[in-house]
N, C-alpha and C positions, 0 to 999 in steps of 0.2 A: 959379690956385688954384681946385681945386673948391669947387662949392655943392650945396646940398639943393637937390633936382628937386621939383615936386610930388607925382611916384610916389614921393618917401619918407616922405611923410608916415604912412604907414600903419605904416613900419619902427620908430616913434616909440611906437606903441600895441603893438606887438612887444615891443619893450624894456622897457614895465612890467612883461609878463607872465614877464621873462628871469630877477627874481631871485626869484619863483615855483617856475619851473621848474631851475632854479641848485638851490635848494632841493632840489628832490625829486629831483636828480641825485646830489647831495652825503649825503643818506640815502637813496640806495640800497643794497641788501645785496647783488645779484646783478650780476655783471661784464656778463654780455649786457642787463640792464636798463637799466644807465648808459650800456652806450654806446647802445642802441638811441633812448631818450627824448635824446643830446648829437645825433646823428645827426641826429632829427626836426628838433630844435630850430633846426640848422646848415642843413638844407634851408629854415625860417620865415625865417631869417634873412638867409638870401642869396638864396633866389629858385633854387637853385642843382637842375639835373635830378638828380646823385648827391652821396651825402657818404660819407667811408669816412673811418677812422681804425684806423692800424696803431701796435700794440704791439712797440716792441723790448726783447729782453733788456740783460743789463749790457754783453755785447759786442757790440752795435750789431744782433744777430742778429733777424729777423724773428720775433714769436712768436705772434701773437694777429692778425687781420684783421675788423675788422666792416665793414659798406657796408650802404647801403639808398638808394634813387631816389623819388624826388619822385611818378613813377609808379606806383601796385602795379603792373603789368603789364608795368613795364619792370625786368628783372631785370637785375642784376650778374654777368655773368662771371668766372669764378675768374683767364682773362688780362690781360680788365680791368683786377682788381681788381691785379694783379702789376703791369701797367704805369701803376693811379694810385701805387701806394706807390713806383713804383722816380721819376717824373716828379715825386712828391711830395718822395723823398730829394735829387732834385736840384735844386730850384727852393728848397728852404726856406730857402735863405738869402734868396732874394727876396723883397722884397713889391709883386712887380710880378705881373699877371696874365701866365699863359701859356697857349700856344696845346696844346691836346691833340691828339695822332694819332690819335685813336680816333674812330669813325664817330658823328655825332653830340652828340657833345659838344665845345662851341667853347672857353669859357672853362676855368678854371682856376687855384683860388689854395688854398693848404697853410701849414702853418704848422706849427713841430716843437711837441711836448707837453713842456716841460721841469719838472722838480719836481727842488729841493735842486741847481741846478748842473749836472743829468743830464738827456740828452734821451733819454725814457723811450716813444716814440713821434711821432709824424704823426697832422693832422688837417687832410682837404679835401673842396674841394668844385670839382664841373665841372658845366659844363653851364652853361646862362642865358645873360643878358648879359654885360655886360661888369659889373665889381661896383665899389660906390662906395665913396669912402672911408667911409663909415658902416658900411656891408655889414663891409668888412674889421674895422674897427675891432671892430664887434658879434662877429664870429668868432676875434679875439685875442680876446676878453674869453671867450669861451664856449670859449676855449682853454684860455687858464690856470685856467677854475674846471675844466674835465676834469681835465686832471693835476695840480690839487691832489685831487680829488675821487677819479683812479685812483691819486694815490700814496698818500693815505688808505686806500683801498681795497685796496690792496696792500703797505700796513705794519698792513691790521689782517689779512691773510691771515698774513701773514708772525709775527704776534705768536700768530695762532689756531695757527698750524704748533707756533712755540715753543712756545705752551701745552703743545702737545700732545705735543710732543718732552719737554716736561717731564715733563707726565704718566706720558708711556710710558716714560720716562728713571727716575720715581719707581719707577713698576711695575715697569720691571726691577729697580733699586734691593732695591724689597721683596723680588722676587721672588729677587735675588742673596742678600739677607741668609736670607731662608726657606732657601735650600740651601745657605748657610753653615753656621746653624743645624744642620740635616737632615745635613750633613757631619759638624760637631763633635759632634755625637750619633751618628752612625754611628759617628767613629773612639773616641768613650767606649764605646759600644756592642760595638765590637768589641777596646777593650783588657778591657773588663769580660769578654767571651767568653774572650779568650785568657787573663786571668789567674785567672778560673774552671776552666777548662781545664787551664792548669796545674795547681790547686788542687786538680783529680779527682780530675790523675795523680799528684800527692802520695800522695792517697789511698788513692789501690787503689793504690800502691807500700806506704801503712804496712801496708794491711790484709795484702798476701801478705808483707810482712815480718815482721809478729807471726804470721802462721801457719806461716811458716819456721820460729819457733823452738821448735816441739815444745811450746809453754809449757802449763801446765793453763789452765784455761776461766776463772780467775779473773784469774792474770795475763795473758792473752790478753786479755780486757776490758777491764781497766785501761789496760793499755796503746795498746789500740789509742782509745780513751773519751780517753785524754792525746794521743794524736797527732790526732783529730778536733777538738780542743779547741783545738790548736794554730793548726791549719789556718784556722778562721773565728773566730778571735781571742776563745775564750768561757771564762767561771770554771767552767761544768760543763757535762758532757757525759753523756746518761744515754738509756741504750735500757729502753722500755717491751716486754714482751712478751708477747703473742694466747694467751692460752690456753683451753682446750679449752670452757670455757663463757664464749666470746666476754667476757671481760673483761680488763682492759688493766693490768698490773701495772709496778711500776718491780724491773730487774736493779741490786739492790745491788752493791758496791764499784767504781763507775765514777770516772771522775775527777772533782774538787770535791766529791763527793753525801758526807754524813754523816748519823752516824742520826738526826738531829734533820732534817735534810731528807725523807729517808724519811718519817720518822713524821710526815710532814704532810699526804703521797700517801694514796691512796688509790684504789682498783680502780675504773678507769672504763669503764663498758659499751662497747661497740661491734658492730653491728651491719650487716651486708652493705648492708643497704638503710637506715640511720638518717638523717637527717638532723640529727642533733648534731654539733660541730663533731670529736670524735673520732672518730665513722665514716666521716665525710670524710674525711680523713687518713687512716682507716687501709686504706679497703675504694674512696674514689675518689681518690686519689692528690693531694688538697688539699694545700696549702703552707701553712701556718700562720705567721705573722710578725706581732708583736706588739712595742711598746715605751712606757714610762712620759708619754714626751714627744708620742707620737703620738694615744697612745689616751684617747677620753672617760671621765668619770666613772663614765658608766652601763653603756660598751658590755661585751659578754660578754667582749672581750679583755682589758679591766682588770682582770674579774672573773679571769681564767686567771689571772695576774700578779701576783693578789692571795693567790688560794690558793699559787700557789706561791713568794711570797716573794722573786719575782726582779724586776731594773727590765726586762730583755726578752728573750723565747723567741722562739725558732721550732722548727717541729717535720715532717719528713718522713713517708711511709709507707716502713717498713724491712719488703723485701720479699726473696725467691730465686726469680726469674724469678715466674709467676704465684702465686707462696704467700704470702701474708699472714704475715709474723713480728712486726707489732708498728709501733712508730714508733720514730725517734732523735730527741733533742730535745736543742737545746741551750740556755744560760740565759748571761743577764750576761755582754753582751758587750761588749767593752772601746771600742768604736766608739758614742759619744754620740748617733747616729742609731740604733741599734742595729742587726742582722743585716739583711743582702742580701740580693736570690736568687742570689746567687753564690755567698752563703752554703748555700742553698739546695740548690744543685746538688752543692756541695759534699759535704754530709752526702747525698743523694741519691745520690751516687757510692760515698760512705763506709759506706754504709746496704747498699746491691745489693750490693758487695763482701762485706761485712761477713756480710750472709744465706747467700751460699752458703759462705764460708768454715767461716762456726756450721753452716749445714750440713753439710759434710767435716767440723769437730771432732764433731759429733754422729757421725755414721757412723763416723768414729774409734773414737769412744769406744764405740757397740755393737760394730763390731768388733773392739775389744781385748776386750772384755766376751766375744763369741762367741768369740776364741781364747783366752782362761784359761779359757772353759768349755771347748773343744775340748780344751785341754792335759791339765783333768784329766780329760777321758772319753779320751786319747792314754794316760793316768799308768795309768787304772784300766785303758784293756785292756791296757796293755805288764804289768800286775802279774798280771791275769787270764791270760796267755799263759803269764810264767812259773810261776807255781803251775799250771795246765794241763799245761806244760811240765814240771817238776818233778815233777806226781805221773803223769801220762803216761812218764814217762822212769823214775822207780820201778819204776812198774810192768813195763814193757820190761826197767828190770835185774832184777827179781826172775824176771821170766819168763825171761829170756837164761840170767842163774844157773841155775836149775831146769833148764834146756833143757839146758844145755851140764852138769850135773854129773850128772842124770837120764837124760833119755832117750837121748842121743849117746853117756854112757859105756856105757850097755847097749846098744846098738846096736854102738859098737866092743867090745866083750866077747862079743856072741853074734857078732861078724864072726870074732872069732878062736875062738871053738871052731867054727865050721863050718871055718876052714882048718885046724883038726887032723884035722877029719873023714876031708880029702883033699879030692882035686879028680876022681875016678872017679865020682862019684854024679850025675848032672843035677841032677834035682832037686833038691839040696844047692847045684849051681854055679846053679840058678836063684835060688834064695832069697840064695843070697850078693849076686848083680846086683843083684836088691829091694832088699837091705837097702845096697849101697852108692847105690842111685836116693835112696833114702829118707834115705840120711845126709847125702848133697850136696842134697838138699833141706832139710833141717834145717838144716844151715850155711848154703845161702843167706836162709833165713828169721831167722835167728840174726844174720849180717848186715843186714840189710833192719832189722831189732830193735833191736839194739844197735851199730852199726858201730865196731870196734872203735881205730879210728884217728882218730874225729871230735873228741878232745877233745886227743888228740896236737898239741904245735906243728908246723904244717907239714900237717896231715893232714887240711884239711878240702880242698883239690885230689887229695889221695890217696883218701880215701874215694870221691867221684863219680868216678876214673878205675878203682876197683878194681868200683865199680858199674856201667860201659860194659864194663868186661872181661866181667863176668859171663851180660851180654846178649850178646856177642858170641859166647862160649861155648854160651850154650842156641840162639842163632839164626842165629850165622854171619854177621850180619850185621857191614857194614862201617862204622868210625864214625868221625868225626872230632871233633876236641875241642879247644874255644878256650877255656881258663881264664884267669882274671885276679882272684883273689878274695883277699879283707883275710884275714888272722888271727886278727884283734882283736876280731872278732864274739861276740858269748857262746855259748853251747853252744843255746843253742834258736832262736836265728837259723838258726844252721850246721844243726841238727836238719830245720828248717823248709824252707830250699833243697834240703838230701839228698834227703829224702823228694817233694817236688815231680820234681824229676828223676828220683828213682828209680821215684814211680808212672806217670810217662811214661813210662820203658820200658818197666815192666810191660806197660803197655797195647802198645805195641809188640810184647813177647815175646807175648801171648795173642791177639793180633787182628790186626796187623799184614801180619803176612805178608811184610815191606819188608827192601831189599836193600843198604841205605843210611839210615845216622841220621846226623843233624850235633846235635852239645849244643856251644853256650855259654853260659857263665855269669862273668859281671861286674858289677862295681861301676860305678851310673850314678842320677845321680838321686836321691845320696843313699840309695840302697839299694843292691841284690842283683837283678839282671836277667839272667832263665834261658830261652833257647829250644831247645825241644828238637822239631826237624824229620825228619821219616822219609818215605819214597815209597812208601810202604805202599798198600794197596787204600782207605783212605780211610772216609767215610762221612758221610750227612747230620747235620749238625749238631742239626740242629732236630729229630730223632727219637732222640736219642742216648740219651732215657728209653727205648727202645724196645729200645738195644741192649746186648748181655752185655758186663757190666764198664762197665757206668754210674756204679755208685756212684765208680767210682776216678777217671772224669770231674768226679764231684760233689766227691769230695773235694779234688780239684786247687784249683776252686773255692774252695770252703767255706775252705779250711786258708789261702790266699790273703788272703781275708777276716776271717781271723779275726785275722792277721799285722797289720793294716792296709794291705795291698795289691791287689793284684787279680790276675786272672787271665781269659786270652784264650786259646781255641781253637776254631782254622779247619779247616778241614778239609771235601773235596769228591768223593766217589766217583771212585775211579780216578787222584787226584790225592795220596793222601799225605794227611798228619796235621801242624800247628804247633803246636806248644803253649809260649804266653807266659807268665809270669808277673814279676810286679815284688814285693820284701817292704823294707819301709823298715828302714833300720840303725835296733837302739837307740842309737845313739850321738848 
């Protein structure tokens, strides 16, 4: 049985100072401090040249090595320190000293670190003598305060981790529920979009539906004011509109509005640059949304609310592309929170729509305005033509008369006393030639005059081919002729194409000099379309005041124009003459 040596007596004054240092082992915060200060403690203790103590994990695996020597100047080897922990794993079940392979170091004793049942590490020490039972006993004891002192140390790691896994477990938590949140406001967000969207294309479906139906400007508003109404669930619907001295009027008979609502309006200024709540709205594209349950006592929006008698409005700028027409407002809406900006966009869509539409009804309406005026300056030249017509055509019959019962019969009367004369006298056979130049000039002017087949059924294609004949007779020329003309025309229609073609030939028979005419004349366009083409010697157009038989160019023109048609002629030196003309049916 061992005894205490005298050399232990000092081990004695060691051990008071152990639950001191036990102590400051036990509240330490930092893993390399604790073992550093158990390390020290375990070289005081034993006398021993090194001491190491190896951490294993749960599966016996090596994780953590501390060492430190009695020496500073004698350091631990990283093989060392592999074969105290591997001599240490294998000896610990002993508590007999063993002998180390290692240069230098004789002795040897280890002891595993157990906490809750689990051995959680190794702790030894080599080197020195041989070690007493005191020595060992003092180093179990400075065992088990170690791993209680590392499993404390390593269940408050393990609780700081959880913390923290809490924490960050909360944070995401939060941070899950925030893009929860951020989702189900997206997907409100985005059914509010789509059934906004819908709500536009309502919209602008009523708006080009009430402009489909031809309706006047009163039923057009109403009805489209009830389909607006509809749409963002409101008792009225009423457009304001911009006039000329920037003030803001309400368009009566909209839907819900009665004259007792009217008569409460009142013309509100609005100015480009104002800063009142209706220059906003009308001139910076403000949204106005207002309701009973939202708005203060004092604010200006209670004040709107008040004048107008309603529990909630809102109110757009009703615009056509950059033009200012006004606002759309709606009132009393069936929705206890009152109007959206879905609502908003709504009448916004309904509004854009709505502007250009009143725009097209406006230009509509001047231009029906502009064709009943056209119609009747159309009524007053077609009456002006015929009374032209009419005493123009008088006049040609009284003159035709006079011609044909006057100067033609005395013309055939002094023809036949020169043929009783005889035919031996020249100058008798001269004058008889004169006077037949001069009769067939007379009938063709007589013609030209009066044509005596123009009012005949069937004889308005007769008269223009009896009047190609006639050219073809004075000029030889060759003609082709493509007719296709009504009947049913009146007499100063028919008048009016005769003469156009017929002063074309003219100009042919007198200037011409051409070896080839083409005339058609057809129905197209709603008129009477006459071109009449020759390959005559031509001439500059743009000098034609310059040349003989101008006026008959002028008159082609003019008689064209007076018709309500027009008249075109090209024509290029050494290329021939076209001459167009168009005259609209009265019919």
């Amino acid at each position: 049985m061992e005894t205490a040596g005298h050399s232990e007596t000092s081990l004695w004054d060691r051990l008071e100072a152990f639950q001191s240092v036990s102590a400051t082992i036990a509240g330490a915060q930092d893993l390399e401090r604790v073992a550093d200060q158990a390390l020290g403690l375990a070289l005081e203790l034993t006398g021993a040249s090194v001491a190491f103590i190896g951490l294993v994990d749960d599966a016996g695996n090596r994780q953590q090595v501390f060492s430190r020597a009695a020496d500073p100047a004698r350091s631990v080897t990283r093989d060392e320190i592999d074969e105290l922990f591997a001599a240490a794993r294998a000896s610990s079940s002993s508590s007999h000293n063993a002998r180390m392979p290692l240069p230098g170091l004789s002795a040897y004793h280890g002891l595993p670190l157990k906490a809750g049942g689990s051995v959680i590490g190794i702790v030894g020490v080599a080197g020195g003598s041989v070690y007493t039972v005191v020595q060992r006993r003092a180093l179990a004891i400075l065992g088990n305060q170690l791993a209680a002192t590392l499993e404390i140390f390593r269940l408050q790691q393990r609780r700081q981790e959880l913390v923290e896994a809490l924490v960050n477990m909360r944070a995401e938590l939060d941070l899950s529920e925030k893009q929860r949140v951020l989702n189900e406001e997206r997907a409100k967000a985005a059914l509010r979009i789509e059934k906004a969207h819908e709500l536009a294309v309502k919209a602008l479906v009523a708006v080009s539906t009430h402009a489909r139906t031809g309706a006047t400007f009163a039923a057009f508003y109403w009805g489209l004011t009830e389909s607006v109404a509809e749409l963002v669930g409101a008792g009225k619907v009423l457009f304001w509109q911009l006039n000329e001295d920037r003030t803001l009027t309400p368009i009566g008979g909209a839907f819900g509005i009665d004259d007792e609502f009217i008569a409460r309006l009142y013309p509100a200024p609005a100015e480009p640059f104002g800063s009142d709540l209706t220059s906003q709205v009308v001139y910076n594209d403000l949204v106005f949304r207002a309701s009973r349950s939202d708005a203060e006592e004092d604010s200006p929006s209670r004040a709107v609310l008040d004048v107008l008698g309603v529990s909630s409005a809102i109110s757009v700028p009703w615009r056509a592309g950059a033009q200012r027409l006004g606002v759309v407002a709606a009132y009393d809406s069936k929705d206890r929170d009152g109007f959206s900006m879905e609502d908003a966009w709504v009448l916004q869509m309904a509004g854009l729509a709505a502007g250009l539409v009143w725009q097209l009804k406006l230009a509509e309406s001047d231009l029906t305005t502009t064709i009943n005026r056209l119609q009747k300056v159309d009524e007053a030249r077609q009456l002006l033509l015929r009374n032209m017509s009419t005493a123009v055509d008088k006049a040609r019959r009284r003159f035709a008369d006079e011609l044909h019962d006057d100067a033609l019969q005395k013309l055939t009367a002094a023809e036949l006393h020169l043929q009783r004369a005889g035919d031996h006298l020249s100058p008798i056979v001269d004058a008889r030639r004169l006077l037949d130049q001069a009769e067939e000039a007379l009938r063709k002017l007589l013609f030209e005059v009066r044509p005596p087949a123009l009012e005949v059924p069937g004889g308005f294609e007769e008269t223009i081919r009896d009047r190609v004949r006639i050219t073809g007779a004075i000029t030889g020329v060759e003609a082709e002729i493509d007719l296709l003309l009504p009947d049913n025309q009146p007499y100063e229609i028919k008048s009016i194409v005769f003469r156009q073609v017929s002063e074309a030939l003219t100009n042919i028979e007198k200037h011409a000099s051409a070896t080839r005419v083409q005339i058609a004349v057809k129905e197209r366009d709603g008129g009477i379309y006459g071109v009449v083409v020759d390959d005559g010697r031509g001439f500059v157009v743009a000098e034609r005041d310059k040349l003989p038989g101008h006026l008959g160019l002028l008159a082609l023109r003019e008689r064209s124009l007076l018709a309500g048609g027009w008249c075109e002629i090209t024509s290029e030196p050494g290329n021939g003459t076209r001459v167009e003309f168009w005259i609209p049916s009265s019919e």
